[in-house]
PQR file of N, CA, C, O and H, with PARSE charges and radii, in Angstrom:
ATOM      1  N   UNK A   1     -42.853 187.135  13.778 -0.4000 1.5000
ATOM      2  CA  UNK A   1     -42.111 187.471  12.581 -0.0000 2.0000
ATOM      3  C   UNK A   1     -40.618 187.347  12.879  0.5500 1.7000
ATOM      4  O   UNK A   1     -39.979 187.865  13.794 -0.5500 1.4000
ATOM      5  N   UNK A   2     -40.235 186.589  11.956 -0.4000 1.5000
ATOM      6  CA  UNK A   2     -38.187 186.805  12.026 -0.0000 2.0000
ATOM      7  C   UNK A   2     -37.727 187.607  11.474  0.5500 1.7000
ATOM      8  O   UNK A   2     -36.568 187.934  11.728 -0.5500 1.4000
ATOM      9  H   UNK A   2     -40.754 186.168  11.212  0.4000 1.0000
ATOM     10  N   UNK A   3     -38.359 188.143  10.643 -0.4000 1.5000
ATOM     11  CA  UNK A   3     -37.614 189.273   9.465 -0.0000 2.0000
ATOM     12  C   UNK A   3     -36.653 189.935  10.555  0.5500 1.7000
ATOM     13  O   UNK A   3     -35.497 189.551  10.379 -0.5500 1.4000
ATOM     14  H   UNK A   3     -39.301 187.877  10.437  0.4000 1.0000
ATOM     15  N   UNK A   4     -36.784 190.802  11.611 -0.4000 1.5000
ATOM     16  CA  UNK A   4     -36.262 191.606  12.311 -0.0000 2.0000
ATOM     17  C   UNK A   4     -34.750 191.187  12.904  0.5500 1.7000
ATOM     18  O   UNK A   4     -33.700 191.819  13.023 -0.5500 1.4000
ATOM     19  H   UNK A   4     -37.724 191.114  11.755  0.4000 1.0000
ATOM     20  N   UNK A   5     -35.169 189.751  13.233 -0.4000 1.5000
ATOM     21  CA  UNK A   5     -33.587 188.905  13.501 -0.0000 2.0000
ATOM     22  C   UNK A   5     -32.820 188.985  12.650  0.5500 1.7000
ATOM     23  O   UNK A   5     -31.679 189.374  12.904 -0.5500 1.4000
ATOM     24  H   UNK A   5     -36.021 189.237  13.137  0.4000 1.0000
ATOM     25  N   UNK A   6     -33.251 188.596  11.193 -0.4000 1.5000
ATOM     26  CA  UNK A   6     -32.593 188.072  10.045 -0.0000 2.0000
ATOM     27  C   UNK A   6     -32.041 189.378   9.889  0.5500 1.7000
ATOM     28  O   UNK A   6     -30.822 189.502   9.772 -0.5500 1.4000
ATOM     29  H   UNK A   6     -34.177 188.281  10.987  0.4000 1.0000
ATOM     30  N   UNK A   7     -32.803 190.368   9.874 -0.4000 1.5000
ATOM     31  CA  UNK A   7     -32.566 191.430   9.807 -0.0000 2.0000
ATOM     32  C   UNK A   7     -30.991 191.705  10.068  0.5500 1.7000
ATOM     33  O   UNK A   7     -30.241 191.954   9.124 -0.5500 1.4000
ATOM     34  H   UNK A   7     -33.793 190.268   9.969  0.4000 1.0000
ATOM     35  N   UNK A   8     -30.632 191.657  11.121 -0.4000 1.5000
ATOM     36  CA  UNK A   8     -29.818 192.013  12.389 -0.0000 2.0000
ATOM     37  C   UNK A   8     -28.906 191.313  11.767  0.5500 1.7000
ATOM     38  O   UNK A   8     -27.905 191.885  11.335 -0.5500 1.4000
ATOM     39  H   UNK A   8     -31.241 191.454  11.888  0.4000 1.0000
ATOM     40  N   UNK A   9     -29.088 189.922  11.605 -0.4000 1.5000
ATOM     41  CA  UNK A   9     -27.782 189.183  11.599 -0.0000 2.0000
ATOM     42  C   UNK A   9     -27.159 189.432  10.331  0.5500 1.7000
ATOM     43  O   UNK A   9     -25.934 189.334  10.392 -0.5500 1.4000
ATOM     44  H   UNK A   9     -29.901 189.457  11.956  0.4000 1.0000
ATOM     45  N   UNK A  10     -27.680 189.764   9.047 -0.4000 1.5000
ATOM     46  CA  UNK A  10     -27.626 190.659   8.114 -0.0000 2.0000
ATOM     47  C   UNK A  10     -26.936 191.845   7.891  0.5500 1.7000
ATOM     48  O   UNK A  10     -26.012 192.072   7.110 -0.5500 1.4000
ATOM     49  H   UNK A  10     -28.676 189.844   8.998  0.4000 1.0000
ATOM     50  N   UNK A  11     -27.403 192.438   8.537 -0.4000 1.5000
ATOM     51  CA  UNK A  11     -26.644 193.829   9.135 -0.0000 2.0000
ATOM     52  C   UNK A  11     -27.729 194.616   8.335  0.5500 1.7000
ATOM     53  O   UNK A  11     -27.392 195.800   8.314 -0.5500 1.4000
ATOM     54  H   UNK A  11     -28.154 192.254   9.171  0.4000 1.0000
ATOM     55  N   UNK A  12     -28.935 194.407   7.649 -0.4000 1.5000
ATOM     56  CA  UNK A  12     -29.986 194.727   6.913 -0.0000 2.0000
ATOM     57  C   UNK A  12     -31.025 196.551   7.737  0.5500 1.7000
ATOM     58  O   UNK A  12     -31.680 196.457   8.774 -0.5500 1.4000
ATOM     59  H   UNK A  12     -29.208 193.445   7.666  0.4000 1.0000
ATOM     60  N   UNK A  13     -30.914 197.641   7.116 -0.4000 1.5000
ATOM     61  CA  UNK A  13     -31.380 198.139   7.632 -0.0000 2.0000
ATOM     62  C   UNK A  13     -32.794 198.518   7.501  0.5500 1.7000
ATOM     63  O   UNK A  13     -33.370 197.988   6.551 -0.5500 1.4000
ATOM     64  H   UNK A  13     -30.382 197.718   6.273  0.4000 1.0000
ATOM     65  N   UNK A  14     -33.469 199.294   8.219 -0.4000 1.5000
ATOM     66  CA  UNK A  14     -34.855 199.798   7.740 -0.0000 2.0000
ATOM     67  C   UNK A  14     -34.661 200.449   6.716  0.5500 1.7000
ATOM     68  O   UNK A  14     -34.771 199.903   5.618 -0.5500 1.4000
ATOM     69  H   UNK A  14     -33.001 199.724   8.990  0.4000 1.0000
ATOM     70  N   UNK A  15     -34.417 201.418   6.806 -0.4000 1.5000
ATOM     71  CA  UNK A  15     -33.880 202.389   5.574 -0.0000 2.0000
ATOM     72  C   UNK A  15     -33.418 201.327   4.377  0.5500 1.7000
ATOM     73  O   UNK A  15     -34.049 201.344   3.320 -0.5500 1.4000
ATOM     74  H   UNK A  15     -34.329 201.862   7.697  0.4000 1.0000
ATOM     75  N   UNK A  16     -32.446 200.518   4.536 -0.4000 1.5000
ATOM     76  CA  UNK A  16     -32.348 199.463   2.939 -0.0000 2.0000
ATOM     77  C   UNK A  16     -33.704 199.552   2.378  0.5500 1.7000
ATOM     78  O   UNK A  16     -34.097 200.021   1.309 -0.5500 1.4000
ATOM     79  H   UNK A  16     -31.934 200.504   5.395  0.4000 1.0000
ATOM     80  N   UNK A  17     -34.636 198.713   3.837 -0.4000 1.5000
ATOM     81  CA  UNK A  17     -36.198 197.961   3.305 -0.0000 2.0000
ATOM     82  C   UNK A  17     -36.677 198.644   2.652  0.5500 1.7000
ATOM     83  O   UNK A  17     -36.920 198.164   1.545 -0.5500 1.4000
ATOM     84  H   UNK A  17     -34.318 198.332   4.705  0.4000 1.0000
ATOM     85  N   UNK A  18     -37.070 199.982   2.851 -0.4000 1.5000
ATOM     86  CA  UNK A  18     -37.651 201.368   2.662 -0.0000 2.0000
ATOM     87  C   UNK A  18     -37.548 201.599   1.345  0.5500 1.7000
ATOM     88  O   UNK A  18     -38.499 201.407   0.587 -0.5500 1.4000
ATOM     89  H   UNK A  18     -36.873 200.372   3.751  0.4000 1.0000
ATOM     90  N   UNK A  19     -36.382 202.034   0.946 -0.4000 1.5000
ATOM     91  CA  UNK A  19     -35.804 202.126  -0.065 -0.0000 2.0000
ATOM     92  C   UNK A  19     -36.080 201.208  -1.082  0.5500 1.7000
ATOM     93  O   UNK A  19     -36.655 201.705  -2.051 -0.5500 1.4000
ATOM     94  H   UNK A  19     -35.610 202.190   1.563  0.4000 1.0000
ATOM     95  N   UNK A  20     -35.763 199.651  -1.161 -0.4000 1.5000
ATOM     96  CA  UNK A  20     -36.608 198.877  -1.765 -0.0000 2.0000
ATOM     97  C   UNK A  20     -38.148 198.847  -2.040  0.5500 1.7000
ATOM     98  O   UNK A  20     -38.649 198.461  -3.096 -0.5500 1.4000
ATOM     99  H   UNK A  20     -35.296 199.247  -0.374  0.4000 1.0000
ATOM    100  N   UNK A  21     -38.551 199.118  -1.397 -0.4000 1.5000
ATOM    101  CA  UNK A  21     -39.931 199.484  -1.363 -0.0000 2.0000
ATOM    102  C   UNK A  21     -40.527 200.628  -2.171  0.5500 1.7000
ATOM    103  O   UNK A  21     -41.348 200.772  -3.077 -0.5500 1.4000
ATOM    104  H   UNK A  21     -38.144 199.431  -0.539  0.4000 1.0000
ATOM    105  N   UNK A  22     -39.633 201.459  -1.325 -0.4000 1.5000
ATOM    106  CA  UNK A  22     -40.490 202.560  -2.392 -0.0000 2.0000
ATOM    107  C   UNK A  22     -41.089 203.587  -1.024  0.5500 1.7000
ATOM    108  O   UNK A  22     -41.568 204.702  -1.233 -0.5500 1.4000
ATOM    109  H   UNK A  22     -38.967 201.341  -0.589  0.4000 1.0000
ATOM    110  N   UNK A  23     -40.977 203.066   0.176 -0.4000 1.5000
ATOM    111  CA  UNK A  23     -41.955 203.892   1.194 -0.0000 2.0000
ATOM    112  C   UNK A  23     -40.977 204.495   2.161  0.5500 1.7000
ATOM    113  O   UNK A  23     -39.772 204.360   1.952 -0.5500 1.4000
ATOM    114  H   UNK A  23     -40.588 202.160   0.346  0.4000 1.0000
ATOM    115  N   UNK A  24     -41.439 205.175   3.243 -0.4000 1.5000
ATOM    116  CA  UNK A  24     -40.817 205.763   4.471 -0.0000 2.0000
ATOM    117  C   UNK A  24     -40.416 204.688   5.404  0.5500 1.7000
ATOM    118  O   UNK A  24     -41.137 203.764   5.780 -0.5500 1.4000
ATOM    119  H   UNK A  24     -42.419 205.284   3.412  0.4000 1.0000
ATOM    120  N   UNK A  25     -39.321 204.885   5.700 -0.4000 1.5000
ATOM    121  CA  UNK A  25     -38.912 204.035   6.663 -0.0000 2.0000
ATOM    122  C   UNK A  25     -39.151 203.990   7.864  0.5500 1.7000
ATOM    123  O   UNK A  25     -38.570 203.026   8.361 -0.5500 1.4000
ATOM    124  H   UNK A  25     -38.735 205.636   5.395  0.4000 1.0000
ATOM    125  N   UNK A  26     -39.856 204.691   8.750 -0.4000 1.5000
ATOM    126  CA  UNK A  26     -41.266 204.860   9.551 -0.0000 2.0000
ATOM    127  C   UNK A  26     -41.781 203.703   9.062  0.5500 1.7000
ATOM    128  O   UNK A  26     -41.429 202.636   9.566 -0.5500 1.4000
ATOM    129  H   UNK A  26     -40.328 205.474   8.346  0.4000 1.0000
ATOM    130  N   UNK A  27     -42.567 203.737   8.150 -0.4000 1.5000
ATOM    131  CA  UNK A  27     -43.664 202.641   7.265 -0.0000 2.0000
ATOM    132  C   UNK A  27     -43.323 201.290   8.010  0.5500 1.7000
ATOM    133  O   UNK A  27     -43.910 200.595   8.839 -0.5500 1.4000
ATOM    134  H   UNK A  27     -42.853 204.604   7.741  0.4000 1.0000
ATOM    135  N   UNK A  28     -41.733 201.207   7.138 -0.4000 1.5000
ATOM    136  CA  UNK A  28     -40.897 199.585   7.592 -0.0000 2.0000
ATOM    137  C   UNK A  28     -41.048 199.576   9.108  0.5500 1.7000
ATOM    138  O   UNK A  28     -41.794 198.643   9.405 -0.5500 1.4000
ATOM    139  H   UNK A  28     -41.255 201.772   6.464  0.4000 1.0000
ATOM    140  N   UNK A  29     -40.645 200.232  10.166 -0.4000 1.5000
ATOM    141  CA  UNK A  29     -40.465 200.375  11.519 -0.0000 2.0000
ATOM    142  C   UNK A  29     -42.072 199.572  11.617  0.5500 1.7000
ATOM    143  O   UNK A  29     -42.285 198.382  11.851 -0.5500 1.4000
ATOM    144  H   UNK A  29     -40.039 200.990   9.924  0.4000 1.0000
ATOM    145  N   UNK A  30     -42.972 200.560  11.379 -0.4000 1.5000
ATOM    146  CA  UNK A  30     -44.302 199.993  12.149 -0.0000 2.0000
ATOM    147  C   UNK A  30     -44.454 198.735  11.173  0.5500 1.7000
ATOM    148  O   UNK A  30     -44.822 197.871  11.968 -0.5500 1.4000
ATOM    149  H   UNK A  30     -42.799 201.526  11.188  0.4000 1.0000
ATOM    150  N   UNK A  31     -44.406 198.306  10.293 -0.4000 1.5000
ATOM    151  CA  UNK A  31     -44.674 196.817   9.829 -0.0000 2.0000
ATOM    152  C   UNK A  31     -43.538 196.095  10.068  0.5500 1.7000
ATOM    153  O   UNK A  31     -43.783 195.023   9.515 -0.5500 1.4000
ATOM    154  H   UNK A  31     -44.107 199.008   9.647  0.4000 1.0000
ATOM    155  N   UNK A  32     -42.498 196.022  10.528 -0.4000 1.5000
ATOM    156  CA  UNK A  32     -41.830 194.895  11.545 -0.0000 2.0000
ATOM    157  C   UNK A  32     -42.275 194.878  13.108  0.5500 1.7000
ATOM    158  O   UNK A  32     -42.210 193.981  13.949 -0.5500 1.4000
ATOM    159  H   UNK A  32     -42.300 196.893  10.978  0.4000 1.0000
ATOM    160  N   UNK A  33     -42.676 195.998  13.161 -0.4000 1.5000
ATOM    161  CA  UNK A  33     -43.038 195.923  14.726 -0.0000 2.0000
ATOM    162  C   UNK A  33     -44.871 195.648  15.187  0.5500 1.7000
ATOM    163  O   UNK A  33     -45.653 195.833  16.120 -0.5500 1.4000
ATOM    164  H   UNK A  33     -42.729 196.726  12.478  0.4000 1.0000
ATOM    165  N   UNK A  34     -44.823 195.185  14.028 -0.4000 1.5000
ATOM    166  CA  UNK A  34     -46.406 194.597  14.204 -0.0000 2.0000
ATOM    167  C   UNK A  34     -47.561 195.798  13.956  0.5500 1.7000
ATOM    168  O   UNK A  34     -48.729 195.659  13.595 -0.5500 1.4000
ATOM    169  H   UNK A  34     -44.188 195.035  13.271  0.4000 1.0000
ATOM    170  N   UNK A  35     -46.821 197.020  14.275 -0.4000 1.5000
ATOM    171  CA  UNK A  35     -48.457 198.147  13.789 -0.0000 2.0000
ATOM    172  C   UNK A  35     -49.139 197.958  12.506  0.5500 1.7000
ATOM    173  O   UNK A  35     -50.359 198.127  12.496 -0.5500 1.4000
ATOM    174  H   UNK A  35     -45.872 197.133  14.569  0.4000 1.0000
ATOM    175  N   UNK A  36     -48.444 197.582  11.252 -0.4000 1.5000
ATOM    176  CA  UNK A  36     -49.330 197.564  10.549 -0.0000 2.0000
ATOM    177  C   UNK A  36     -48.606 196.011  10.014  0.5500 1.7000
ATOM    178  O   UNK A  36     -47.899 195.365  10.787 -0.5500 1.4000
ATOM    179  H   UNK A  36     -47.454 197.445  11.260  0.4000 1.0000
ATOM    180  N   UNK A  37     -48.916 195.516   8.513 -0.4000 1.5000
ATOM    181  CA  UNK A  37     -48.620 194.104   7.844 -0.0000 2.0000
ATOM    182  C   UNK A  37     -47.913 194.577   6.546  0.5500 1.7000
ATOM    183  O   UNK A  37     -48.349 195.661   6.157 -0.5500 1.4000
ATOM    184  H   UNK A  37     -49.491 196.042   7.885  0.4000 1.0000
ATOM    185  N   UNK A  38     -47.127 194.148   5.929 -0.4000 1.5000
ATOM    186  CA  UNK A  38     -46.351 194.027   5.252 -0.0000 2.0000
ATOM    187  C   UNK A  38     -47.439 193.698   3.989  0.5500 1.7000
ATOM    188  O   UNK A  38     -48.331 193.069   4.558 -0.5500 1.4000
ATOM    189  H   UNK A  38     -46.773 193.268   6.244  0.4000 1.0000
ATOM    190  N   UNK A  39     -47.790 193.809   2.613 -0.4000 1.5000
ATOM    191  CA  UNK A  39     -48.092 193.090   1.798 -0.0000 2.0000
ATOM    192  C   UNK A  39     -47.595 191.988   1.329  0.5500 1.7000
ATOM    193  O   UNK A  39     -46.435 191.695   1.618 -0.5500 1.4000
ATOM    194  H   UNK A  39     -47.066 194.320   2.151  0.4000 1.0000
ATOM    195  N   UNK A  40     -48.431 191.089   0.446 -0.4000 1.5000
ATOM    196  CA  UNK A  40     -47.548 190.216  -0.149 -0.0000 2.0000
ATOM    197  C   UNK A  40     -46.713 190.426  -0.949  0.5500 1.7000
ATOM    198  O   UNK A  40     -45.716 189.709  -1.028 -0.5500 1.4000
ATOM    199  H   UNK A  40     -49.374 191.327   0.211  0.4000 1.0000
ATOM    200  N   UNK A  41     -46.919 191.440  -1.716 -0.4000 1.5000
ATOM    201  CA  UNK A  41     -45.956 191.864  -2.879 -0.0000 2.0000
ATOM    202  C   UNK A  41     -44.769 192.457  -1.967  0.5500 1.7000
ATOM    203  O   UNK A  41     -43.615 192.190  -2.299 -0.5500 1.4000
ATOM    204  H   UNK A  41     -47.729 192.023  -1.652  0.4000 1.0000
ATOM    205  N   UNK A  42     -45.021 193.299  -0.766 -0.4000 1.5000
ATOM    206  CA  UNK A  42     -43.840 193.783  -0.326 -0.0000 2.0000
ATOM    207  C   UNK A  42     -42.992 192.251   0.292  0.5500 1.7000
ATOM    208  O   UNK A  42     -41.942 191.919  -0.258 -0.5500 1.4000
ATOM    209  H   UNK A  42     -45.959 193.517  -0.496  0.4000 1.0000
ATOM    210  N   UNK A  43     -43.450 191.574   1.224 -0.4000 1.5000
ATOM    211  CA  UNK A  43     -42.724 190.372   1.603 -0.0000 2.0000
ATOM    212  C   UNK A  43     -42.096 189.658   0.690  0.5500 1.7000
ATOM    213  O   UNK A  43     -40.981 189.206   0.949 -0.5500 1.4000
ATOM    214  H   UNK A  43     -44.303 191.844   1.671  0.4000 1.0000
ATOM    215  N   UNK A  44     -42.780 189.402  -0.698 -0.4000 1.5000
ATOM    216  CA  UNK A  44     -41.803 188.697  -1.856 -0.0000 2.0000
ATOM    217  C   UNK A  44     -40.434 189.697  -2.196  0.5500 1.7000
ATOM    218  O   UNK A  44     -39.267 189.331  -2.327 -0.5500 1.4000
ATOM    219  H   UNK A  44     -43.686 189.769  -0.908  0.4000 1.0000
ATOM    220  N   UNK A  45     -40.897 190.830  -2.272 -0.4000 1.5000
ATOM    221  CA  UNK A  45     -39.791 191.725  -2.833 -0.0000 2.0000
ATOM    222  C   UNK A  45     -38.485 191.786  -1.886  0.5500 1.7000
ATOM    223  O   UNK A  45     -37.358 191.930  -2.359 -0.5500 1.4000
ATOM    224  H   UNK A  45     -41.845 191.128  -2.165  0.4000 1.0000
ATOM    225  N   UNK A  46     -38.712 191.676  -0.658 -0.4000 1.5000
ATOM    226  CA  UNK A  46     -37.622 191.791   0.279 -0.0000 2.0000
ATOM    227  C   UNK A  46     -37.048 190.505   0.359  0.5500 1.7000
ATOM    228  O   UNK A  46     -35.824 190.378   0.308 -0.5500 1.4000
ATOM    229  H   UNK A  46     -39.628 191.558  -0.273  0.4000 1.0000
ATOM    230  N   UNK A  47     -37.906 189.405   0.494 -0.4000 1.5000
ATOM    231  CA  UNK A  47     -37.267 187.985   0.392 -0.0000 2.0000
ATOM    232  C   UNK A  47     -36.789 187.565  -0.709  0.5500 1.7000
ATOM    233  O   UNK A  47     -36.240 186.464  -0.751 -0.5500 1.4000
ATOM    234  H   UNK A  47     -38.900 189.508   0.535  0.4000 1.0000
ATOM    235  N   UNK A  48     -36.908 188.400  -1.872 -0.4000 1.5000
ATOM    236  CA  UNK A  48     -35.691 188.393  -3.466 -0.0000 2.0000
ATOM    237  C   UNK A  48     -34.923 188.897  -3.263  0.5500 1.7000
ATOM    238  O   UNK A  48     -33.812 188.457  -3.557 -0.5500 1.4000
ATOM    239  H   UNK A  48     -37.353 189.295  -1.837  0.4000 1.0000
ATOM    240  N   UNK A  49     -35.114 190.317  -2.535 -0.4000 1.5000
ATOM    241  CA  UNK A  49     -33.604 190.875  -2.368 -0.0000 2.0000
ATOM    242  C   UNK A  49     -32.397 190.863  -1.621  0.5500 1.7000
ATOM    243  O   UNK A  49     -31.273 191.301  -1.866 -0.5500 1.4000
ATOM    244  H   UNK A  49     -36.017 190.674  -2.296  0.4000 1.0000
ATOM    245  N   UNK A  50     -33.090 190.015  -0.260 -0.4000 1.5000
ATOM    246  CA  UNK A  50     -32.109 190.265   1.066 -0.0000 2.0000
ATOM    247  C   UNK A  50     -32.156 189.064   1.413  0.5500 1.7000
ATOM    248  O   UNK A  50     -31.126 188.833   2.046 -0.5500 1.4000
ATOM    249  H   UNK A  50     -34.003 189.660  -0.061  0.4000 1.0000
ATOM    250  N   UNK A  51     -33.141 187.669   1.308 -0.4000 1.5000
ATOM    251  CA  UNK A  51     -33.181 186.286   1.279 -0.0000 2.0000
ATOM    252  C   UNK A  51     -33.728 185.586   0.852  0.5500 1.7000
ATOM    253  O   UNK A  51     -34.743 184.948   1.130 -0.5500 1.4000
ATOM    254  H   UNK A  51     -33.977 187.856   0.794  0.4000 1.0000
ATOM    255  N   UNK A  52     -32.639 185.687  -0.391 -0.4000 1.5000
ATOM    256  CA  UNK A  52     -33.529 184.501  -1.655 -0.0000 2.0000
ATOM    257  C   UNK A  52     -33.645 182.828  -1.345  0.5500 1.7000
ATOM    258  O   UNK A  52     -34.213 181.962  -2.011 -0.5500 1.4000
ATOM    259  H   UNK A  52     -31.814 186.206  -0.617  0.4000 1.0000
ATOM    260  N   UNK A  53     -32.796 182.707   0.074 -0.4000 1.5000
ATOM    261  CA  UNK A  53     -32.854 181.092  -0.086 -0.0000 2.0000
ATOM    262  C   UNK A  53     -33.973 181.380   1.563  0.5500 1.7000
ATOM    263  O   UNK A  53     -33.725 180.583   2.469 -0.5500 1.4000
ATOM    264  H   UNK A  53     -32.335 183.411   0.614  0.4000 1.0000
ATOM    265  N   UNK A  54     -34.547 181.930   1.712 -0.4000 1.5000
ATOM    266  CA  UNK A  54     -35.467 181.723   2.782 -0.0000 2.0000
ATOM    267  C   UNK A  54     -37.048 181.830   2.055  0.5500 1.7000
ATOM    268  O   UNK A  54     -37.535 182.457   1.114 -0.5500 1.4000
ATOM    269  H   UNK A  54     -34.748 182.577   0.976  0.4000 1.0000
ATOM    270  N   UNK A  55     -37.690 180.518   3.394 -0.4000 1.5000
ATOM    271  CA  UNK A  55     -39.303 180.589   3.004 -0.0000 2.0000
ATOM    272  C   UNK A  55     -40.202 181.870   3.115  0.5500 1.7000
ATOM    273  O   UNK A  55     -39.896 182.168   4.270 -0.5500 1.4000
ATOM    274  H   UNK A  55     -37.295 180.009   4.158  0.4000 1.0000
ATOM    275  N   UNK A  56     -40.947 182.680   2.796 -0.4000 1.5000
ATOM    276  CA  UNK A  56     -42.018 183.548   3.187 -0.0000 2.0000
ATOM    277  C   UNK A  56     -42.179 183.737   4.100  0.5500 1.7000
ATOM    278  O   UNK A  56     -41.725 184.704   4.711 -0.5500 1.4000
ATOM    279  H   UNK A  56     -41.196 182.438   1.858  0.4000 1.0000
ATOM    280  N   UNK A  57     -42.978 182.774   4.591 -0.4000 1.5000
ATOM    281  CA  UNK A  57     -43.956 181.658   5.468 -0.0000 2.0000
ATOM    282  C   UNK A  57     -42.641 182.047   7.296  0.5500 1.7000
ATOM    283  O   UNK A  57     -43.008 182.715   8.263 -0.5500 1.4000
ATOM    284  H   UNK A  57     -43.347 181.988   4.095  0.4000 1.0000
ATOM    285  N   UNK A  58     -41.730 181.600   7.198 -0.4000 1.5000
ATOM    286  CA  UNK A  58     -40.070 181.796   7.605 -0.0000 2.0000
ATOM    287  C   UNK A  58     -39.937 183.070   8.291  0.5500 1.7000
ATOM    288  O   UNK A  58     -40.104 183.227   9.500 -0.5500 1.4000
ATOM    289  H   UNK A  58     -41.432 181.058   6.412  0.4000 1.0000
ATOM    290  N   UNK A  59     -39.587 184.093   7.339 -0.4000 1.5000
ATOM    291  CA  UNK A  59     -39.513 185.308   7.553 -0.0000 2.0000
ATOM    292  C   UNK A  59     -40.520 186.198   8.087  0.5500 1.7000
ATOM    293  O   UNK A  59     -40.374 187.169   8.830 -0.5500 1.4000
ATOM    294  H   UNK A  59     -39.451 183.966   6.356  0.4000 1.0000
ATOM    295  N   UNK A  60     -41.463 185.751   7.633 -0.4000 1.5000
ATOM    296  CA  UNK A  60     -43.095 187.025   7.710 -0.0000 2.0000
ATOM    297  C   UNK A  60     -43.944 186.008   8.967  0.5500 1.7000
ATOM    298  O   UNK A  60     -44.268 186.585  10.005 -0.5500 1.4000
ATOM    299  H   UNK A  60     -41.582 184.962   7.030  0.4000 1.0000
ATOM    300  N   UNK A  61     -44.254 184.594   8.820 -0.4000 1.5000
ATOM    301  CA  UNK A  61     -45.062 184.182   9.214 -0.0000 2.0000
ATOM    302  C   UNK A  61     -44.808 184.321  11.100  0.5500 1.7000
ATOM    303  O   UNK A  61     -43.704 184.548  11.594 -0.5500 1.4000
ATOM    304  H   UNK A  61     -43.991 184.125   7.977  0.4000 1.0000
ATOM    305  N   UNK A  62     -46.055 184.132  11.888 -0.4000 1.5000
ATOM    306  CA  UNK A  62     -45.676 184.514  13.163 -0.0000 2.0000
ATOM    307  C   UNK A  62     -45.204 183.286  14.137  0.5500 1.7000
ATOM    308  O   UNK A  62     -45.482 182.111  13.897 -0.5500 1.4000
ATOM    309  H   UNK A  62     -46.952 183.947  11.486  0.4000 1.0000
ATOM    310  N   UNK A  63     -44.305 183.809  15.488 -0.4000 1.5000
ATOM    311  CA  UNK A  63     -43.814 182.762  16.034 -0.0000 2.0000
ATOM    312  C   UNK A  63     -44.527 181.771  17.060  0.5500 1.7000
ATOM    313  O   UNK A  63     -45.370 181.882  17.950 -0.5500 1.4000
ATOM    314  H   UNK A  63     -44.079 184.763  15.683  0.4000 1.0000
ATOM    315  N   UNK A  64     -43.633 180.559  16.390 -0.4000 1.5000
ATOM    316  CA  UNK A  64     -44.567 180.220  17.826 -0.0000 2.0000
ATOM    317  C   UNK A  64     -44.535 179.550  19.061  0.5500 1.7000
ATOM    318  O   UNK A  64     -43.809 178.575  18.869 -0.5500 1.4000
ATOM    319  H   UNK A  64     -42.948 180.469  15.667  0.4000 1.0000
ATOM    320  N   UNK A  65     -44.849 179.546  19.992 -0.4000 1.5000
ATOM    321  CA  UNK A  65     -44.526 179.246  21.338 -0.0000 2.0000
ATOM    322  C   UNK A  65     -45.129 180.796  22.499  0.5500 1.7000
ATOM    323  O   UNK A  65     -44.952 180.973  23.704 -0.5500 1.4000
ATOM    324  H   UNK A  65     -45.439 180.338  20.148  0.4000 1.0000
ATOM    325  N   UNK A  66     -45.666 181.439  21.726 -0.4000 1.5000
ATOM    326  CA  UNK A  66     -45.840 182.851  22.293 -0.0000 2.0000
ATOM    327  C   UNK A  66     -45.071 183.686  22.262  0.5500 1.7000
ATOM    328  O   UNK A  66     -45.082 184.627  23.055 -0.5500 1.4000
ATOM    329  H   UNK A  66     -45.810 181.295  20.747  0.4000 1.0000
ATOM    330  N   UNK A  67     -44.119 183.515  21.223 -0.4000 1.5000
ATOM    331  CA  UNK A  67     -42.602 184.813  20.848 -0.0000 2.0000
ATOM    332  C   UNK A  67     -43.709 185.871  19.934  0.5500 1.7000
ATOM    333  O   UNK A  67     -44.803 185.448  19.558 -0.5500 1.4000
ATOM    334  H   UNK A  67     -44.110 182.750  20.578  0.4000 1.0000
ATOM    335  N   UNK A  68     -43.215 187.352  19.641 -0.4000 1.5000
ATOM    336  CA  UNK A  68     -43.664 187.894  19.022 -0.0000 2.0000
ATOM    337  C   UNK A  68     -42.240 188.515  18.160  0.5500 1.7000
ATOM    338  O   UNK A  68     -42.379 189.300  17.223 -0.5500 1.4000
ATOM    339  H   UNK A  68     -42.327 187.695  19.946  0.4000 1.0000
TER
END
């Protein structure tokens, strides 16, 4: 997942995500950090709000070469 980079370079916090969402920012922590998955509805909603010119697929989808 890149979200977490994009994140960063952003200056984008958990707490923003959270907040968008609707959930605990705990929640966001363990679904960037792989404990749990993001929905689709949540991944569209964050990629409208924080990167509308990025793919899904981009942000959410996993890396590869063996990066996590």
């Amino acid at each position: 997942m890149n979200l977490k980079g994009e994140m960063a370079k952003k200056n984008i916090t958990n707490e923003s995500i959270a907040n968008l969402l609707g959930i605990h920012r705990n929640s966001v922590y363990n679904k960037i950090n792989g404990e749990s998955k993001f929905s689709i509805d949540e991944a569209l909603a964050i990629r409208n709000a924080f990167f509308p010119n990025y793919d899904v697929d981009t942000l959410f989808g996993e890396n590869r070469g063996g990066e996590e």
